[in-house]
VOPAGU-2260 file (C-alpha; in pm, 1 decimal, decimal comma):
REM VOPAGU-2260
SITE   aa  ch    i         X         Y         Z
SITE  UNK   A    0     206,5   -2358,2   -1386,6
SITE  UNK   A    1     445,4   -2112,1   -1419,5
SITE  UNK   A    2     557,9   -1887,2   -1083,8
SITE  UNK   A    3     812,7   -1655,8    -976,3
SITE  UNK   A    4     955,0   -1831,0    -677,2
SITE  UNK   A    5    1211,3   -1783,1    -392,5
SITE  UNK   A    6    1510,6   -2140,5    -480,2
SITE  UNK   A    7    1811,7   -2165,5    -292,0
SITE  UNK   A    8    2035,8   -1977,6    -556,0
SITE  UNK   A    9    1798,0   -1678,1    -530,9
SITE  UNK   A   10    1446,9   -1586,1    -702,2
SITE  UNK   A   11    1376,4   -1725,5   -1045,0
SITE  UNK   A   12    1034,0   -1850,9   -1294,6
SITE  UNK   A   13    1012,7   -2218,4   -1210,7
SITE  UNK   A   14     734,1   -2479,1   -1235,1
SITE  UNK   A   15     475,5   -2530,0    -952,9
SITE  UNK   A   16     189,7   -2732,8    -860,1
SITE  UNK   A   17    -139,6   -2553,9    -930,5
SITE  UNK   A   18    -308,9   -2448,1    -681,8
SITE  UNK   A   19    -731,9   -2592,5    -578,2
SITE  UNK   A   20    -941,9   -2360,2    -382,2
SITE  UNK   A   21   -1061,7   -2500,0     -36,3
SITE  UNK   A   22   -1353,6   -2385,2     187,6
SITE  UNK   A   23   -1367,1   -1981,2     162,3
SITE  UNK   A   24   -1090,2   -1985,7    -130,8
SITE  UNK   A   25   -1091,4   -1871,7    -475,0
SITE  UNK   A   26    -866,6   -2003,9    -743,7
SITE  UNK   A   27    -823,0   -1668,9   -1011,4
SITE  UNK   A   28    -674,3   -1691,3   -1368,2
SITE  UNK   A   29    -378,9   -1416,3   -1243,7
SITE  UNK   A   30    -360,6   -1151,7   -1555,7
SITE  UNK   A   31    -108,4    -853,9   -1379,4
SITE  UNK   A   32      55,4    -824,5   -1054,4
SITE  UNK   A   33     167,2    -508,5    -845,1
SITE  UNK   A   34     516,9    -486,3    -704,0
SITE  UNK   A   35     574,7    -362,1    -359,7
SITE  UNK   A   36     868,8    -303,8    -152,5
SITE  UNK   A   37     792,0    -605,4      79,3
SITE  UNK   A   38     838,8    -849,8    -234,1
SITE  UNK   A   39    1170,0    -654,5    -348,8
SITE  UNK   A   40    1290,9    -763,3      18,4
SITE  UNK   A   41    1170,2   -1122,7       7,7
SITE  UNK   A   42    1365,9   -1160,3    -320,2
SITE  UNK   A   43    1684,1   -1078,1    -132,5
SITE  UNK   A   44    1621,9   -1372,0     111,1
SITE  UNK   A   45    1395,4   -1184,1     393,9
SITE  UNK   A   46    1106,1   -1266,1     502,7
SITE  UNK   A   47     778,7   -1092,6     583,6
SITE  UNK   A   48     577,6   -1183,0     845,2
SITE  UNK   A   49     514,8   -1566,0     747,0
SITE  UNK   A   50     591,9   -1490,1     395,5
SITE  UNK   A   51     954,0   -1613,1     280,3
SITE  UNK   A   52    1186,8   -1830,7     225,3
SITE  UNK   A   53    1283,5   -2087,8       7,2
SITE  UNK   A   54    1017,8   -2272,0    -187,2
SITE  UNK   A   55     803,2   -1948,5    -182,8
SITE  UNK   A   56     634,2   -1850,2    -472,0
SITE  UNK   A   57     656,1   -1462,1    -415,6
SITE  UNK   A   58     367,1   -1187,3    -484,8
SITE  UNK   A   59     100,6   -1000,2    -279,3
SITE  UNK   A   60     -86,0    -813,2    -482,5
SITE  UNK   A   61    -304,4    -957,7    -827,2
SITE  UNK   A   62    -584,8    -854,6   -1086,9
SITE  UNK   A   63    -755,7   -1170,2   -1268,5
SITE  UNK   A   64   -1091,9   -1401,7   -1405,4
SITE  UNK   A   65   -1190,4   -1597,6   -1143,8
SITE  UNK   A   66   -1199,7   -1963,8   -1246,9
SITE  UNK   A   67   -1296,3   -2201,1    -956,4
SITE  UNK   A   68   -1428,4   -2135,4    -593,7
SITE  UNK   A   69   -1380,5   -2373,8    -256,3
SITE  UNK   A   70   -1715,6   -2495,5    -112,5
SITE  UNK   A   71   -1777,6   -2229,3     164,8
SITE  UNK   A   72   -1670,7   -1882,5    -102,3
SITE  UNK   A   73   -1947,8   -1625,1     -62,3
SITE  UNK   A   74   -1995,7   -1365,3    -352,8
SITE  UNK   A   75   -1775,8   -1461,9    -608,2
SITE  UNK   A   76   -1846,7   -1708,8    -879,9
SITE  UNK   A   77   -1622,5   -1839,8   -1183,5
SITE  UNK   A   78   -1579,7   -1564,7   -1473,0
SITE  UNK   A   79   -1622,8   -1239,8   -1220,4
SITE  UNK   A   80   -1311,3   -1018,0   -1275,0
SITE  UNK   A   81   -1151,8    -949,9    -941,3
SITE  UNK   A   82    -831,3    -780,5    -792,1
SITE  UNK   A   83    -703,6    -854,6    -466,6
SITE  UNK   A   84    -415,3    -938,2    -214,4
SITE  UNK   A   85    -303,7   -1253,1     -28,3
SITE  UNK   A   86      57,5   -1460,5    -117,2
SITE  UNK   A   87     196,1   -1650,3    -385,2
SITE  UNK   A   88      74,5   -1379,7    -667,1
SITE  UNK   A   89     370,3   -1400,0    -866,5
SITE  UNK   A   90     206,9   -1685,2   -1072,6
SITE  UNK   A   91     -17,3   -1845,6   -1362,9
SITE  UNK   A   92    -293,1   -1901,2   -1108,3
SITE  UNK   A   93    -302,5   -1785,3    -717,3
SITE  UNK   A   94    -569,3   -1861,8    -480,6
SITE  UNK   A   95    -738,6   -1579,1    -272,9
SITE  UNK   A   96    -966,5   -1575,4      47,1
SITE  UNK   A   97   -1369,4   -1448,7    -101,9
SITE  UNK   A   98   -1306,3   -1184,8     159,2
SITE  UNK   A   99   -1015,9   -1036,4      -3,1
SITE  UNK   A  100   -1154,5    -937,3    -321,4
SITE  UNK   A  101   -1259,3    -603,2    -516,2
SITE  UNK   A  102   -1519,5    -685,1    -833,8
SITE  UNK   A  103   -1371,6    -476,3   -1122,6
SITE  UNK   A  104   -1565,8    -248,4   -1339,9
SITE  UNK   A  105   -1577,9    -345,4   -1697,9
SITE  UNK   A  106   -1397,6       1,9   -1813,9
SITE  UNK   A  107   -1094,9    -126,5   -1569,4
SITE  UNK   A  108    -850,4    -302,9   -1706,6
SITE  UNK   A  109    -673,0    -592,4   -1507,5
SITE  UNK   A  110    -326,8    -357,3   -1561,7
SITE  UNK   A  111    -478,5     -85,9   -1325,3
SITE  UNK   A  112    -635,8    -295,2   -1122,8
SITE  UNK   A  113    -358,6    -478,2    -962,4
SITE  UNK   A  114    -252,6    -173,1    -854,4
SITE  UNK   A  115    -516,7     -95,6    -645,0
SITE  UNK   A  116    -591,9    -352,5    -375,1
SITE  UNK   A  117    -266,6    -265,2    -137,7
SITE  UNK   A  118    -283,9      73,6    -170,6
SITE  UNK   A  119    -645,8     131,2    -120,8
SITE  UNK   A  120    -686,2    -138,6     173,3
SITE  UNK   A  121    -399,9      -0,1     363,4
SITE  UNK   A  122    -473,9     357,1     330,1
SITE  UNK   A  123    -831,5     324,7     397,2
SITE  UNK   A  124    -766,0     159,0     706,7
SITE  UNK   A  125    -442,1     427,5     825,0
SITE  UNK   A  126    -635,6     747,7     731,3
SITE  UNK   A  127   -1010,5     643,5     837,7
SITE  UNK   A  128   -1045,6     348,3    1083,4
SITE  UNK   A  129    -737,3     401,5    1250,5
SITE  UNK   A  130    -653,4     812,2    1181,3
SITE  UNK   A  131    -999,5     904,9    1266,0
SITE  UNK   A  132    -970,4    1153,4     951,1
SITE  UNK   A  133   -1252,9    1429,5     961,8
SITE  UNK   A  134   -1376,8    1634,9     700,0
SITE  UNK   A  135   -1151,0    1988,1     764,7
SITE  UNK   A  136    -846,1    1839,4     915,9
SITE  UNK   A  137    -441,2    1870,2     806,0
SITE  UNK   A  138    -289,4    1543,4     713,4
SITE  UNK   A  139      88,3    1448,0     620,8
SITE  UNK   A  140     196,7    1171,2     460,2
SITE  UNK   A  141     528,1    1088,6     508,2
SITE  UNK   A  142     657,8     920,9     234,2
SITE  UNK   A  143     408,0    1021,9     -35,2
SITE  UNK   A  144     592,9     958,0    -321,9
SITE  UNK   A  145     543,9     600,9    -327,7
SITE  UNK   A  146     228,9     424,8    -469,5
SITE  UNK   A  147      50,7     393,9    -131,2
SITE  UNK   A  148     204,4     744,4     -48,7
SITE  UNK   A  149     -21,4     898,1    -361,9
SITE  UNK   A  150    -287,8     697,4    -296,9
SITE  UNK   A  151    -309,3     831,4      93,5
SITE  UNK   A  152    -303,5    1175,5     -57,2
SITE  UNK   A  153    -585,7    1111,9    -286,9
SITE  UNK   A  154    -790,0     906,6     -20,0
SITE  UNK   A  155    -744,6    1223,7     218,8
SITE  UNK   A  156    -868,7    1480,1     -42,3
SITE  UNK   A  157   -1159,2    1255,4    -106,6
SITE  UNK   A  158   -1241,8    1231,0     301,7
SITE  UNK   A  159   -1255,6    1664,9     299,5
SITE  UNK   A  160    -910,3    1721,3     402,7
SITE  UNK   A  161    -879,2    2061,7     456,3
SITE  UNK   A  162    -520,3    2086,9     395,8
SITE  UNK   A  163    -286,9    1803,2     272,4
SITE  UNK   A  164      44,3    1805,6     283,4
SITE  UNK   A  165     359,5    1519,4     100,8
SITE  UNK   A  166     671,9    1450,9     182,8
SITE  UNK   A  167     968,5    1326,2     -73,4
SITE  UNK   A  168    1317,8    1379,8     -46,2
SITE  UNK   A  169    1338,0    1333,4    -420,9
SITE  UNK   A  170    1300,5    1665,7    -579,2
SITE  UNK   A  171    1144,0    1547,6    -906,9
SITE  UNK   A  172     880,1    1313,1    -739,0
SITE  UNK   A  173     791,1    1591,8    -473,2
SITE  UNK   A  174     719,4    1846,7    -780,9
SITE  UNK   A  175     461,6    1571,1    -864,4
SITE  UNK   A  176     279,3    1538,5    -541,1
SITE  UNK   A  177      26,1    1817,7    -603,9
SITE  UNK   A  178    -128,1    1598,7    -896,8
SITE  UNK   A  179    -272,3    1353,1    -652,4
SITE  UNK   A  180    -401,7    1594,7    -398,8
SITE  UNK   A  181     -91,4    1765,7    -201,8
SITE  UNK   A  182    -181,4    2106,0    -102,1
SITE  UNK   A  183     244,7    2127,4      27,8
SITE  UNK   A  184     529,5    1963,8     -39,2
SITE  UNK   A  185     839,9    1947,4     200,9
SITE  UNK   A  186    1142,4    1706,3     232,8
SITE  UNK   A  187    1156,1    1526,0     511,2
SITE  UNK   A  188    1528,9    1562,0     449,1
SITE  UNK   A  189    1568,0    1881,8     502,6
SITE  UNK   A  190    1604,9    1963,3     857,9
SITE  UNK   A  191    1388,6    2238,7     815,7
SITE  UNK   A  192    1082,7    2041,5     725,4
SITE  UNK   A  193     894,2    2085,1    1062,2
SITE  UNK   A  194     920,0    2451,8    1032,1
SITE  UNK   A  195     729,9    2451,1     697,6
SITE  UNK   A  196     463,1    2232,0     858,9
SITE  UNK   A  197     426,3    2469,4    1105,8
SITE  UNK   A  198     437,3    2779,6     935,1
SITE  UNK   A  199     173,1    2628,2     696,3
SITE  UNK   A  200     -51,2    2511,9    1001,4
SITE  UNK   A  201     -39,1    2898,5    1163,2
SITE  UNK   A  202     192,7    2712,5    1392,8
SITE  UNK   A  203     -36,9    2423,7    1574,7
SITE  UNK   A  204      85,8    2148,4    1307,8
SITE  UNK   A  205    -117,8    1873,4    1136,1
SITE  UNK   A  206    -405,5    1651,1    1324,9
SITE  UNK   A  207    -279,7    1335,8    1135,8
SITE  UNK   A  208      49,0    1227,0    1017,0
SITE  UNK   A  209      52,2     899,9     811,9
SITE  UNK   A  210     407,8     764,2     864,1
SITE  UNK   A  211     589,5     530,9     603,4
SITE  UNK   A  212     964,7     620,6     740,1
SITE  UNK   A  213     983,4     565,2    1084,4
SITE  UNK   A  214    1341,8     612,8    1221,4
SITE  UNK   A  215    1485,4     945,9    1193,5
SITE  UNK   A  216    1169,8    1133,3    1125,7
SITE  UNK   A  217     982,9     971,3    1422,1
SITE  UNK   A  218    1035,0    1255,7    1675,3
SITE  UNK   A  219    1040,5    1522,8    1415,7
SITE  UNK   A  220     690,2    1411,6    1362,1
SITE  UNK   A  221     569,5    1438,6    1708,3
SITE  UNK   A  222     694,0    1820,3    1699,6
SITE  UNK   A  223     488,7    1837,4    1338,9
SITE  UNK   A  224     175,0    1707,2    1523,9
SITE  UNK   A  225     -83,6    1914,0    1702,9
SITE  UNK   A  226    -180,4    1885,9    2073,2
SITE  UNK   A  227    -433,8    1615,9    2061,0
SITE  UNK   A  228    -315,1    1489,8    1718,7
SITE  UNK   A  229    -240,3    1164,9    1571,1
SITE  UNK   A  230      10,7     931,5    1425,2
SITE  UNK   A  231     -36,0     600,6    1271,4
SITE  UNK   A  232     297,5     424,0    1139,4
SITE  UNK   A  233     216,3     239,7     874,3
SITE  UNK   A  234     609,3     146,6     772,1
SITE  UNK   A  235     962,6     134,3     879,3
SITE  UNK   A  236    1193,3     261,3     572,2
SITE  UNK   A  237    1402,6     478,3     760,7
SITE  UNK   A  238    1475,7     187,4    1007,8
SITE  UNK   A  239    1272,8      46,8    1272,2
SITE  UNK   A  240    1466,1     185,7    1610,5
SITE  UNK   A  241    1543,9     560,9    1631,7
SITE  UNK   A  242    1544,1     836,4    1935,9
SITE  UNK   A  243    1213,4     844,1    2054,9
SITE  UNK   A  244    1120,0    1211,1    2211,2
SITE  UNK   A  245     882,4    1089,2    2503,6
SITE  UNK   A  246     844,1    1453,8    2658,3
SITE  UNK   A  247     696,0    1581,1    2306,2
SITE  UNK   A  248     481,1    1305,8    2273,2
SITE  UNK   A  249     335,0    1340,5    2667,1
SITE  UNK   A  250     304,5    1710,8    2625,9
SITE  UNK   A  251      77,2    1661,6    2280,0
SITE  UNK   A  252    -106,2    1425,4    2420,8
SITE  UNK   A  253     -64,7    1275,6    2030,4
SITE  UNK   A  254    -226,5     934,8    1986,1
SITE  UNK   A  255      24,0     680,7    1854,2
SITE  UNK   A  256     -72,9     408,3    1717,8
SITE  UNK   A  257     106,0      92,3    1511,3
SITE  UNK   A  258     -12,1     -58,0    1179,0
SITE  UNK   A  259      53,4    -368,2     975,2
SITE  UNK   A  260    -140,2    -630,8     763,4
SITE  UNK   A  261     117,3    -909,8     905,9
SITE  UNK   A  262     -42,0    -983,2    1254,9
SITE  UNK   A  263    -398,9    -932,5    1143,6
SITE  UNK   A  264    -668,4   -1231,6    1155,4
SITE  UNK   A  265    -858,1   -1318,9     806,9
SITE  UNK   A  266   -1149,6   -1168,4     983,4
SITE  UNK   A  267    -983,6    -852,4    1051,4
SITE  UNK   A  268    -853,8    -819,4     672,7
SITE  UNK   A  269   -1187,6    -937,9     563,9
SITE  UNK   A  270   -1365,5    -644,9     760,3
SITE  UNK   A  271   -1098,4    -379,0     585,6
SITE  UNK   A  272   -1239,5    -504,7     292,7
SITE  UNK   A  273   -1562,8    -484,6     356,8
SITE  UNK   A  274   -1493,2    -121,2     467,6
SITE  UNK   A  275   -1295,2     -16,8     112,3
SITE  UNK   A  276   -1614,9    -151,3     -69,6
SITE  UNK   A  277   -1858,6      37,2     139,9
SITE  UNK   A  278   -1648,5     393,8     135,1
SITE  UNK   A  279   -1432,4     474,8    -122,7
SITE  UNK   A  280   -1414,9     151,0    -398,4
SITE  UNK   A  281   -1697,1     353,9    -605,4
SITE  UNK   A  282   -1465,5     658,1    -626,4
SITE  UNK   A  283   -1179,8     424,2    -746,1
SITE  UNK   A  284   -1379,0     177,5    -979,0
SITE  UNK   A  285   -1522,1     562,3   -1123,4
SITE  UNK   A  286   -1146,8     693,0   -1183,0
SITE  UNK   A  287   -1143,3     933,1    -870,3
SITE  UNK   A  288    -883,3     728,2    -741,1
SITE  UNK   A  289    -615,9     637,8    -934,1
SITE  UNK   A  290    -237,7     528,9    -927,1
SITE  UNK   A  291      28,4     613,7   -1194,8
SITE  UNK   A  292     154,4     325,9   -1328,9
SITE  UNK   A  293     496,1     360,6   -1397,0
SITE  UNK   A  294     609,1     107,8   -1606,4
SITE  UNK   A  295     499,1    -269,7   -1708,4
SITE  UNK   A  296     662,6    -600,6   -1752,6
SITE  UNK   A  297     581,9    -906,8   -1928,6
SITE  UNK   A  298     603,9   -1242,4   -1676,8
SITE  UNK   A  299     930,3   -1305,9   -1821,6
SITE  UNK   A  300    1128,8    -970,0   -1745,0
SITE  UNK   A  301    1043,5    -959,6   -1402,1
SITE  UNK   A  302    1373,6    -991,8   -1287,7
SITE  UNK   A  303    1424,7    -698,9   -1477,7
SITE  UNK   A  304    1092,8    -485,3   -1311,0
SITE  UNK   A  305    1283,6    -567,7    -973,9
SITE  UNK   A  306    1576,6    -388,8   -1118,0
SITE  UNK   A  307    1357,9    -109,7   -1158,2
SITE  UNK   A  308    1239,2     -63,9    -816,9
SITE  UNK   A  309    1597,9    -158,0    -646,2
SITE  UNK   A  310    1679,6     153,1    -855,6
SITE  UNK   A  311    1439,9     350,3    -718,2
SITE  UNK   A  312    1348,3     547,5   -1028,4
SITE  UNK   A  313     948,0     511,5   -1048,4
SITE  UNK   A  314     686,4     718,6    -960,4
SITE  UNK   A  315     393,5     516,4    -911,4
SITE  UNK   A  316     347,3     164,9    -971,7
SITE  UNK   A  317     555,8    -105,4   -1170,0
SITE  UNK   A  318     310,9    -386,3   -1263,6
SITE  UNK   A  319     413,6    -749,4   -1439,0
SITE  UNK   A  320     139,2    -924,8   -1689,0
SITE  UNK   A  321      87,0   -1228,8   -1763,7
């Protein structure tokens, strides 16, 4: 089969084996992929969690017709249309845990649905299970201008957010925010940022920031938080070590808490699943939910949707279809 895999000289479509579903494993017919940052990275050489590395075949994040399942897969059968995450996506055919799997409505088409899985999974999980998000509360999403970004905003909205507020320090993609639920829009690069939260918040700040920059804004969001409030950091753009402002977060009291997919069990992923499906899948599979899809790439350009998200141009989601 075809794949999009990591060789010595850099990433490039080669031939590899096909892939046979074992135990709880599906094998899926892959018909689009989603791009994420963490793939841009692993085509430069880096690796992500266990993911990496030479002989990789790249991907995270699929849409396709299930074709085969391993002996012990549980609610899936050959022919269901699925979308879902795992590794080695970036290929003719990519095998998937039965856990890890959203059944798609026939109205959705496999293009929108690879763009869903990530976003939904990992926002779910930051806002709800880990935020705590109740109905009437002040959220900000730091980095919102990025497909899990506009998803978050969307996801909080649904929840009853009373007030929901996006941060971008593009200009163009911050006048945007609003259409996926932001109430306010600041930029996290203006060092006046805080104040705005404040001001909008009569002063007390948000109950829940959702943090996808890290570094520099990381005490800047403790002084944007409300006493008692809470932060889950959910990524590192902005770097991954930065001044920390201890007092600030003592004298808050602010719950701070660390997320990532990369150290979590299959039963822990499996139960995030479970939780999407229960709570807020319906809203997506009936359109509530959606992500922009910014552009789309046959298989064989998809050195050239990489160039598009190096360049950091989209809005939304770049997908590649096979």
């Amino acid at each position: 089969m075809k794949a999009f895999v990591y060789a010595q000289g850099g990433p490039t479509i080669a031939e590899a084996p096909k892939p046979e579903p074992r135990g709880p494993q599906v094998l899926v017919r892959v018909h689009a992929c989603g791009l994420n940052r963490a793939d841009l990275g692993m085509t430069k050489g880096h690796v992500h969690g266990s993911q990496g590395g030479v002989g990789t075949v790249l991907g995270m994040e699929w849409s396709g017709e299930v074709v085969a399942v391993g002996a012990e897969a549980k609610g899936v059968k050959p022919g269901d249309r699925v979308a879902g995450s795992g590794t080695a996506a970036f290929a003719e055919y990519t095998l998937a845990d039965h856990g890890r799997l959203l059944q798609l409505p026939a109205a959705m088409s496999f293009t929108a649905a690879a763009t869903l899985p990530l976003a939904l999974t990992t926002m779910h999980n930051a806002l709800v299970t880990i935020g705590r998000l109740e109905k009437g509360q002040s959220v900000l999403v730091q980095g919102a201008s990025s497909g899990v970004g506009l998803m978050a905003l969307q996801i909080a909205k649904l929840k009853g957010a009373r007030f929901v507020i996006g941060s971008s320090t593009n200009a163009a993609r911050r006048a945007r925010l609003g259409e996926f639920g932001a109430d306010l829009a600041v930029d996290s690069g203006d060092p006046g940022w805080v104040d705005q939260v404040l001001a909008a918040t009569d002063g007390r700040g948000v109950d829940l920031v959702i943090d996808q920059i890290s570094g520099r804004v990381a005490s800047q969001n403790l002084r944007a938080t409300k006493v008692l409030g809470r932060i889950v950091n959910v990524g590192r753009l902005g770097g991954t070590h930065a001044d920390f402002d201890f007092d600030t977060h003592a004298a808050r009291r602010i719950d701070y808490v660390g997320v990532t997919f990369r150290t979590r069990t299959i039963e822990e992923i499996r139960d995030i699943f479970d939780k999407v499906r229960d709570d807020i899948w319906p809203a997506a599979a009936a359109g509530q939910l959606r992500m922009p899809i910014d552009s789309t790439f046959a298989f064989g350009d998809i050195g050239k949707a990489f160039a598009r998200m190096e360049a950091n141009a989209h809005l939304g989601k770049i997908v590649v279809t096979l």
